[in-house]
BAFI-3210 file (N, C-alpha, C; in Angstrom, 3 decimals, decimal comma, padded with zeros to 6 digits):
// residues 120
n [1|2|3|4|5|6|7|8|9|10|11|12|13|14|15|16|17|18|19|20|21|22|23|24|25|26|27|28|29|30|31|32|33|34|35|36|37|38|39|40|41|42|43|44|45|46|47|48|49|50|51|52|53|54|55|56|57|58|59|60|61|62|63|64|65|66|67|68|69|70|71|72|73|74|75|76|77|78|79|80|81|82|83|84|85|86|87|88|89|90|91|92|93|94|95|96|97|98|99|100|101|102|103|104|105|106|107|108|109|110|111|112|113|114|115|116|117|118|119|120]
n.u [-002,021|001,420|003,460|006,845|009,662|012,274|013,667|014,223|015,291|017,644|021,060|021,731|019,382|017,688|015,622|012,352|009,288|006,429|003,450|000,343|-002,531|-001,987|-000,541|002,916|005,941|008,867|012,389|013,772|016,726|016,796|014,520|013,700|013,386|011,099|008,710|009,294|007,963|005,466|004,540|004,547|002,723|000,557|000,121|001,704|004,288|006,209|008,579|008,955|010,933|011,503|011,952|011,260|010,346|012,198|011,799|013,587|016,172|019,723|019,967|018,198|015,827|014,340|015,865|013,308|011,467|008,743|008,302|007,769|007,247|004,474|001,403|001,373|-000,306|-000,329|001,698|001,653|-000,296|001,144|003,426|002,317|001,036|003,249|004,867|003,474|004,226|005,896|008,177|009,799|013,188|014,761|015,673|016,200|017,406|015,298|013,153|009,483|007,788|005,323|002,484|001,165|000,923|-001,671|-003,731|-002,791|-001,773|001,096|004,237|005,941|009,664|012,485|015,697|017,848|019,849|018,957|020,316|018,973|018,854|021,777|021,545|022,934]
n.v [006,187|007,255|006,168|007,114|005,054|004,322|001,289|-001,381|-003,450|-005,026|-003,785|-001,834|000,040|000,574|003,375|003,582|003,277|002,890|002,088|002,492|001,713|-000,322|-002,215|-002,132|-002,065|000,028|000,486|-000,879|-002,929|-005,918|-009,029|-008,295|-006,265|-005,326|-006,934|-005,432|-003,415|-003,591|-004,873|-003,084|-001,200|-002,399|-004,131|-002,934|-004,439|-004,768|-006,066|-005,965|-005,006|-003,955|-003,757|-005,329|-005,439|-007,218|-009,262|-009,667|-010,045|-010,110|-007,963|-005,228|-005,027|-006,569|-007,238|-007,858|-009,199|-009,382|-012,818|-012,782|-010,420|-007,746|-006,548|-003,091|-000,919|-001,983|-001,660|000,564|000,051|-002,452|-001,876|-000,714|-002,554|-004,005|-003,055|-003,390|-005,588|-007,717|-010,077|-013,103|-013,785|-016,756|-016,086|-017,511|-016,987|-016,508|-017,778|-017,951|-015,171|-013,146|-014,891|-015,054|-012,173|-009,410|-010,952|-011,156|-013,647|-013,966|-014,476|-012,505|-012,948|-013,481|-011,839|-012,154|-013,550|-013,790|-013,747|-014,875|-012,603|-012,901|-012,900|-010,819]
n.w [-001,070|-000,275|002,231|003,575|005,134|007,106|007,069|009,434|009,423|008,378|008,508|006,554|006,428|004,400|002,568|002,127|000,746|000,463|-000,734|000,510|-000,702|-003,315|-001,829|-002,610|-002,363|-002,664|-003,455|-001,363|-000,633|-000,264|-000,074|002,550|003,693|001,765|002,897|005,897|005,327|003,960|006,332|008,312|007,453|007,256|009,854|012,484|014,716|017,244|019,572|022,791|025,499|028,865|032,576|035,638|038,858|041,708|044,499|046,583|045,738|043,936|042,856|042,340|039,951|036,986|034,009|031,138|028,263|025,098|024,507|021,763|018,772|019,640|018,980|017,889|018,742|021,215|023,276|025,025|027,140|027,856|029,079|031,303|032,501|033,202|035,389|037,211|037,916|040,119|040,845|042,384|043,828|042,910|039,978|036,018|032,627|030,097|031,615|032,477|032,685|032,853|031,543|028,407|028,037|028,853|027,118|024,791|023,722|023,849|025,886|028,546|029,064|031,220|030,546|032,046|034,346|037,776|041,001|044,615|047,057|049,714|053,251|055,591]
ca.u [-001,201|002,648|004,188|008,571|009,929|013,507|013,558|015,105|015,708|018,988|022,026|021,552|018,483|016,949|014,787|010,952|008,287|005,512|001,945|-000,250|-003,557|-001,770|000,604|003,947|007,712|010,147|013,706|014,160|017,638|016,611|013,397|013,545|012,828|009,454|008,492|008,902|007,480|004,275|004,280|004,682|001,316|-000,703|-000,426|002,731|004,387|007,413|009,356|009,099|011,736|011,315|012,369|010,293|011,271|012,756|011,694|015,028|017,091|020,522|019,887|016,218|015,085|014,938|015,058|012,296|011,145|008,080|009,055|007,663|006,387|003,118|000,604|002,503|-000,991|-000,616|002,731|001,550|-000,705|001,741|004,494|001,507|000,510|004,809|004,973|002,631|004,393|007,200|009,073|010,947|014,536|016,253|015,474|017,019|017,170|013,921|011,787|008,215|007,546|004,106|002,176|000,271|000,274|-003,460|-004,280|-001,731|-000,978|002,666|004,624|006,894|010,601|013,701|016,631|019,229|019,695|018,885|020,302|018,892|020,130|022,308|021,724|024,285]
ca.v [006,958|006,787|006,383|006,890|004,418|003,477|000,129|-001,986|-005,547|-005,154|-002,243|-001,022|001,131|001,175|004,585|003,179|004,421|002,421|001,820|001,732|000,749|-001,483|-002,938|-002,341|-001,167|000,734|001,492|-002,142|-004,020|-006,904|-009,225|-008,132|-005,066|-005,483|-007,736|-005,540|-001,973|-003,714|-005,163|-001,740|-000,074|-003,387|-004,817|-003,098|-005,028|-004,877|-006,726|-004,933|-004,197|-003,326|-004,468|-005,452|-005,274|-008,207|-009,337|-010,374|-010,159|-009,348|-007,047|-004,873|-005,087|-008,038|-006,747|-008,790|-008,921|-010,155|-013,282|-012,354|-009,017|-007,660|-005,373|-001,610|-000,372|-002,729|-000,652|001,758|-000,782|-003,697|-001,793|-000,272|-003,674|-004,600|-001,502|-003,673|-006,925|-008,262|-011,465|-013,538|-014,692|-016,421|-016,204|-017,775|-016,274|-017,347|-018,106|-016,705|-013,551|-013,287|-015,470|-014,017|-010,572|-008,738|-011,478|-010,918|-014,932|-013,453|-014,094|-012,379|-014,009|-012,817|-012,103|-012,000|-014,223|-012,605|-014,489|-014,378|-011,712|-013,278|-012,431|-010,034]
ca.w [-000,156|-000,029|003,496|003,839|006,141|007,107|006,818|010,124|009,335|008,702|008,962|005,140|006,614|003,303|002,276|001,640|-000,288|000,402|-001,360|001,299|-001,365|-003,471|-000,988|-002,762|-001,795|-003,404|-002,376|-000,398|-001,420|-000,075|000,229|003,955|003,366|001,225|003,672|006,886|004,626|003,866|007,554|009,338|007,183|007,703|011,175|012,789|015,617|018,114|020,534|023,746|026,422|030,207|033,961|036,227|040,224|041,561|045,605|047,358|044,594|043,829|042,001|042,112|038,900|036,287|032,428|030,390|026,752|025,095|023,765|020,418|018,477|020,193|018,037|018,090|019,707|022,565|023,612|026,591|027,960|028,536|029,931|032,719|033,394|033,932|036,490|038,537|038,372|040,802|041,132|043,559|042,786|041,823|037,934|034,923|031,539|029,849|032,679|031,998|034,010|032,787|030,674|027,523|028,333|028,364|026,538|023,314|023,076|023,926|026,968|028,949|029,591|031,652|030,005|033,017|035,769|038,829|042,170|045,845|048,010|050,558|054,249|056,097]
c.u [000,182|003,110|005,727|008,725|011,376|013,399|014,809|015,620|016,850|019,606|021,822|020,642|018,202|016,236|013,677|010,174|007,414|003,985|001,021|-001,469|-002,921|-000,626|001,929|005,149|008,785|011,194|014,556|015,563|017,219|015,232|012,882|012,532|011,343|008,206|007,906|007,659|005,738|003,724|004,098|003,444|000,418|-001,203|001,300|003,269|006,107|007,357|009,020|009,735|011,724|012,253|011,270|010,683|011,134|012,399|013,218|016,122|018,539|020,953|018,346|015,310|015,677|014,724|014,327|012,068|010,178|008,834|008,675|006,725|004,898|002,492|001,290|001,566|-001,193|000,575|002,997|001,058|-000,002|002,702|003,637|001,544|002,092|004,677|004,368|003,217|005,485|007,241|010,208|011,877|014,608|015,431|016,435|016,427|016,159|013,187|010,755|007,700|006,147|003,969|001,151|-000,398|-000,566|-003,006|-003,824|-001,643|000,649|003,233|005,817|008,252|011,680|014,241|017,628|018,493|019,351|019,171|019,658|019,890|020,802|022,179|022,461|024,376]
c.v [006,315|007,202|006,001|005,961|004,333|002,288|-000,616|-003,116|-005,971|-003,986|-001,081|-000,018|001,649|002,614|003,893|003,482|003,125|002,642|001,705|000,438|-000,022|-002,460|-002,895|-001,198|-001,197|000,988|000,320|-002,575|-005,197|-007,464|-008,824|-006,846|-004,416|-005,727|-006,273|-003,727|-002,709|-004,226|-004,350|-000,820|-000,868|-003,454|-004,592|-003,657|-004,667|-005,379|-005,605|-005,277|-003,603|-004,008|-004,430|-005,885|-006,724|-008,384|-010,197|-010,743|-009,446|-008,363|-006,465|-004,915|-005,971|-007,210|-008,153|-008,146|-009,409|-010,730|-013,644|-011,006|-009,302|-006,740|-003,893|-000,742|-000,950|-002,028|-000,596|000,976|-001,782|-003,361|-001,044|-001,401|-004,312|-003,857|-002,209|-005,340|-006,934|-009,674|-011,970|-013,888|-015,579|-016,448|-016,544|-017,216|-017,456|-017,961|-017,036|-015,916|-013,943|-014,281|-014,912|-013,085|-010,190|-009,529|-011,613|-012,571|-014,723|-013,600|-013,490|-012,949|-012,995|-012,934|-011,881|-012,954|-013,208|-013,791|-013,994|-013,615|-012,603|-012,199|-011,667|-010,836]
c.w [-000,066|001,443|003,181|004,837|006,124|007,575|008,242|010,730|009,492|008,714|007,686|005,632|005,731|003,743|001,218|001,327|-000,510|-000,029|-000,367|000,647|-002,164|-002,821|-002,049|-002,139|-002,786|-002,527|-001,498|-001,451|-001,252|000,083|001,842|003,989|002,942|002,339|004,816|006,523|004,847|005,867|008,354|008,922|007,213|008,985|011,783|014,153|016,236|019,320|021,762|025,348|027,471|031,642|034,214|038,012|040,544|043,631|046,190|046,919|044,810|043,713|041,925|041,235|038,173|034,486|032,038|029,037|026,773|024,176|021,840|020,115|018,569|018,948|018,498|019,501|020,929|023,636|024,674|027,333|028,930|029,114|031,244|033,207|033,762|035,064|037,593|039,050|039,204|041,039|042,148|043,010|043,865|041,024|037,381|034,006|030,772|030,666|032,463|033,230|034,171|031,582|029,752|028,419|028,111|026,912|024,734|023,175|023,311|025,725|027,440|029,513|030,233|030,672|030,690|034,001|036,749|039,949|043,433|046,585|049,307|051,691|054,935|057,345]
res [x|x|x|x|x|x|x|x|x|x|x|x|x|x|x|x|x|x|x|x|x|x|x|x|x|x|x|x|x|x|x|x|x|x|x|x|x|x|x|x|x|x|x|x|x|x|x|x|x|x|x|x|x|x|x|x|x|x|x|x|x|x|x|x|x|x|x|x|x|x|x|x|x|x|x|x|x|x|x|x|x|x|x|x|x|x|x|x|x|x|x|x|x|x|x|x|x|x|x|x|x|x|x|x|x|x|x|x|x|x|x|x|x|x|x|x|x|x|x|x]
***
């Protein structure tokens, strides 16, 4: 079976034409490319991207990442189980939100400061 992919390692956004049974890629300029083709019909993975509300904060919500690519089918799950988390500030960037998310080995980190709200 051949699966198309655009390829998004780097800006070129190769046009991929992947093997699924014998694992090869066509169409890649670069070894990146090969690389992320066969990676996306094996075991595909991404970074994932949310807030998460913030108790007394500057600001109400804190964006977070995981700090490395989760399994693709882990997705829907881990941004339900963010929805339920909150944090006190202050925060610094890279402080762990959560620690291995449902059980991924992966943890969650800020990526913004967030200061205490000051009193009126």
């Amino acid at each position: 079976m051949i699966r198309e992919l655009i390829c998004i390692s780097c800006p070129m956004g190769c046009h991929l034409k992947v093997d699924v049974e014998n694992k090869t890629v066509e169409g890649n300029t670069c070894k990146r490319g090969e690389i992320y083709g066969i990676n996306e019909v094996t075991n595909p993975v991404r970074v994932i991207t949310s807030t998460v509300k913030v108790i007394e904060g500057d600001l109400p919500v804190l964006p977070v990442k995981t700090k490395e690519p989760v399994p693709k089918d882990m997705n829907f799950k881990i941004m339900e189980a963010l929805k339920e988390i909150q944090v006190a500030a202050p925060i610094k960037v890279g402080d762990v939100i959560v620690e291995n998310i449902l059980e991924t080995g992966v943890d969650v980190v800020a990526t913004r400061n967030i200061g205490k709200k000051h009193s009126k």
